[in-house]
C-alpha positions in Angstrom: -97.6 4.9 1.8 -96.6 6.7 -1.5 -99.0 9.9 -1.9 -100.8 10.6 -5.2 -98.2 12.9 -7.5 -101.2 14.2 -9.4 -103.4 15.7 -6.3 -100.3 16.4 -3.9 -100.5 18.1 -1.3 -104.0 17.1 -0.3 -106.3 13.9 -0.9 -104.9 10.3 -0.8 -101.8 11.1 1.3 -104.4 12.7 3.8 -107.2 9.8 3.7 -103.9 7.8 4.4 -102.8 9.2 7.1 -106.5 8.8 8.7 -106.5 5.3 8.1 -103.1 5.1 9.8 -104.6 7.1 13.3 -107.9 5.0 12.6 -105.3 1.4 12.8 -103.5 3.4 16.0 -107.2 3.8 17.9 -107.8 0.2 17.3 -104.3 -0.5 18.7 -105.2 2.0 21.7 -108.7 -0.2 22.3 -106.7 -3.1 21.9 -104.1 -3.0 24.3 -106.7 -1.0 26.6 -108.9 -4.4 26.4 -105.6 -6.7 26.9 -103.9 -4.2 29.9 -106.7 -3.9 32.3 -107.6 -0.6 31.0 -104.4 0.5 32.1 -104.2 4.4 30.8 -100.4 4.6 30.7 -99.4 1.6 28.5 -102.7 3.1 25.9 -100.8 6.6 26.0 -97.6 5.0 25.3 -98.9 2.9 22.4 -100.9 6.0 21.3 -97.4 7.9 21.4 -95.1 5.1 19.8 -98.0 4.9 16.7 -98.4 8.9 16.1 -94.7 8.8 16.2 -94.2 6.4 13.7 -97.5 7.8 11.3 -95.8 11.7 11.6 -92.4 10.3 10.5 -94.0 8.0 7.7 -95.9 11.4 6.5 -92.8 13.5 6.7 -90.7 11.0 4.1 -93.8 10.9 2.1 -94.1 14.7 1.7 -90.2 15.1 1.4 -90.6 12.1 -1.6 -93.6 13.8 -3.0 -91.4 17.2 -2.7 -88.3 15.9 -4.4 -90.4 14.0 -7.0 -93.3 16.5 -8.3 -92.0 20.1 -6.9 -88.1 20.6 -7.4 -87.9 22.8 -4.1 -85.0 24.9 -2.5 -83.5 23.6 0.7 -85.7 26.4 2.5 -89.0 24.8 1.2 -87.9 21.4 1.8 -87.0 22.9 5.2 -90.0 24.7 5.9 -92.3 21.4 4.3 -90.7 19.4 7.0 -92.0 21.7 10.2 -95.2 22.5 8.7 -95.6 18.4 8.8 -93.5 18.0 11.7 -96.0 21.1 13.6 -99.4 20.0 11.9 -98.4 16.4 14.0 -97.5 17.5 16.9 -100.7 19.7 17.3 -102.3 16.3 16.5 -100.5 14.1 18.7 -101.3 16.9 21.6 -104.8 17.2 21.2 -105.0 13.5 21.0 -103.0 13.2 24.2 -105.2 15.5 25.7 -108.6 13.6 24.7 -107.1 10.4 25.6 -106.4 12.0 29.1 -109.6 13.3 29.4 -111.1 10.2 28.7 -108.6 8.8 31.1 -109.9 10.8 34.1 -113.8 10.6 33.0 -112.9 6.9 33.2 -111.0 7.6 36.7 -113.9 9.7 37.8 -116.9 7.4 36.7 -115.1 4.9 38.2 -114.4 6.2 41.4 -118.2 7.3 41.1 -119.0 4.0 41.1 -116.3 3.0 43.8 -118.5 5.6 45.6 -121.8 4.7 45.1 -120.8 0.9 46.0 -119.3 2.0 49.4 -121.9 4.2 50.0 -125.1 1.3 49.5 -122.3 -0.9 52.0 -122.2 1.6 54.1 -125.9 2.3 54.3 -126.5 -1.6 54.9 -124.4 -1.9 57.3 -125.8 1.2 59.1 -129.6 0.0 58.4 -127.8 -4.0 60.0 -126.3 -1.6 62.9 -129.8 0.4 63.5 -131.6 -3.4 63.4 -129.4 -4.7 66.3 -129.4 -0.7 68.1 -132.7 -0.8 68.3 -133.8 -4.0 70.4 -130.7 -3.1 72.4 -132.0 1.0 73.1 -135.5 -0.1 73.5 -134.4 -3.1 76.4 -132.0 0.1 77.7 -135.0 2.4 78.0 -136.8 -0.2 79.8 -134.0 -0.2 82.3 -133.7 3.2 82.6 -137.1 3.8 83.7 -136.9 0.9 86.4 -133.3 2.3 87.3 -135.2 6.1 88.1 -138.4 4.5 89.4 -135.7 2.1 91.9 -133.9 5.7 92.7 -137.2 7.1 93.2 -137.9 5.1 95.9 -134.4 5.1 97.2 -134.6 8.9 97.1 -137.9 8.7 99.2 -136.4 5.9 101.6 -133.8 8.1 102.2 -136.1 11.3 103.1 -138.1 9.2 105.2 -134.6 8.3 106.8 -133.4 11.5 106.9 -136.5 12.3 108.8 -136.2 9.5 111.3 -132.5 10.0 111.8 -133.5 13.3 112.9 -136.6 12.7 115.3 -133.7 10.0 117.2 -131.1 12.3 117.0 -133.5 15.0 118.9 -133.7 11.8 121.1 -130.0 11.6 121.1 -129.6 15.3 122.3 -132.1 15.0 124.9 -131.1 11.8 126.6 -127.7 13.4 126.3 -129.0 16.6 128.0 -130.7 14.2 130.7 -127.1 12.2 130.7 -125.4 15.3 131.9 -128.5 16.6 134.4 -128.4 12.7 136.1 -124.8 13.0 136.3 -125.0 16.2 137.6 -127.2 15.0 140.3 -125.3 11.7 140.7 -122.1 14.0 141.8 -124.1 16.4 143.9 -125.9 13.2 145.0 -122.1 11.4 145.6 -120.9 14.6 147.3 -124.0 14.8 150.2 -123.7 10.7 150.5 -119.7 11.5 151.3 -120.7 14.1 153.4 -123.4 12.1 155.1 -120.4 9.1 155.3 -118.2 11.9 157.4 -121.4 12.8 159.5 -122.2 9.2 160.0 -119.3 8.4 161.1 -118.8 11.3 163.6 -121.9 10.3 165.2 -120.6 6.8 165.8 -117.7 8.5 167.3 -119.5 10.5 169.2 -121.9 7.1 169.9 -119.4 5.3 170.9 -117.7 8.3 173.5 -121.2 8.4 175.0 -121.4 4.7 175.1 -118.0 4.8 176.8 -119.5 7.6 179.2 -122.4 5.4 179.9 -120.2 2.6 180.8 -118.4 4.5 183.2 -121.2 6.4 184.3 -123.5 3.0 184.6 -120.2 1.5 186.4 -120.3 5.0 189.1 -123.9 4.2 189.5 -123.5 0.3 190.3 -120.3 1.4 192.7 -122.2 3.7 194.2 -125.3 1.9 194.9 -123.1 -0.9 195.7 -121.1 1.8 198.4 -124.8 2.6 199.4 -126.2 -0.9 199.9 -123.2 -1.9 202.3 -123.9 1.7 203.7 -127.5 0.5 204.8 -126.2 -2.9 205.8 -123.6 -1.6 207.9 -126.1 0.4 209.4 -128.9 -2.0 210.1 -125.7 -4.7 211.6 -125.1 -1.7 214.0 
């Protein structure tokens, strides 16, 4: 682009250079549109085009310098970082407001991200509290059988507790009675023993009065038998 001798250093040059960003934007939507909205390949695009519109600028100001304004190597010098500066701040800000767009993208994006997970998560819970509930209600149900069942087992189990003690007050006495029969069982065994030892010392003692009988019936028959031949001998004589 060749700037306008007769209204240098503002005007056409300037309206050129817009045009030229203008082109680069399109180029940025462009190769947004055909990358996927990839960010990194628009900045480098955006980079590569500002790049190439500075340096066009900076030839057309050192042209429009040598050709209009005969300049001193300082001014030439000087015209080339005022350009060089005035693009940079450009090309910064620019790379700054394509970043930010960058990350509102990013953000609304992850927002979106978000709100999607979020309504999948809440469906999922609302499909999770469908099949809970049934499931917690039937649960309930059995709960309340499983304390009224262990309500009764608890008052089987008194009632059993009860009984177990009225037999084992049984169990104690009949013990006690155990040991009292015994008792009198041994006492009982003793005096039978002792009545065995008396028993048998009275047939003993039978038995030496039977034998003193004998003899004593045997004296009586020899003597009656001396006494009857006594008389007979008598009445012979």
């Amino acid at each position: 682009m060749d700037p306008n001798p007769l209204i240098f250093p503002g005007g056409t040059w300037k309206n050129g250079l817009r045009a030229m960003i203008s082109r680069c934007e399109e180029r940025i939507v462009e190769s947004r549109s055909q990358n996927g909205g990839i960010a990194d390949r628009d900045l480098e695009v955006y980079e590569n085009a500002i790049k190439v519109v500075c340096q066009q600028e900076i030839d057309n100001v050192l042209v429009s310098i040598n050709t209009q304004v005969p300049a001193s190597e300082e001014r030439v010098v000087e015209g080339i970082r005022a350009a060089r500066g005035i693009y940079e701040t450009v090309l910064k800000r620019r790379r700054q407001e394509a970043e930010r767009v960058e990350r509102e993208r990013a953000a609304e994006q992850m927002r979106a991200e978000k709100k999607v997970f979020e309504d999948m998560l809440a469906s999922e819970v609302q499909k999770f509290q469908d099949r809970l509930h049934p499931i917690m209600a039937a649960n309930e149900i059995k709960m309340k059988e499983h304390d009224e069942q262990f309500e009764r087992l608890l008052d089987t189990q008194k009632k059993t507790g009860a009984e177990h003690t009225r037999l084992l007050g049984i169990h104690q006495r009949m013990i006690a009675d155990n040991h009292r029969v015994t008792s009198e069982n041994l006492l009982l065994t003793r005096k039978h023993l002792q009545l065995e030892d008396d028993h048998q010392s009275l047939v003993c003692e039978h038995q030496q009065l039977m034998e003193e009988h004998r003899l004593l019936q045997q004296h009586y028959w020899h003597g009656e038998q001396q006494l009857a031949d006594l008389q007979l001998q008598r009445e012979m004589e």
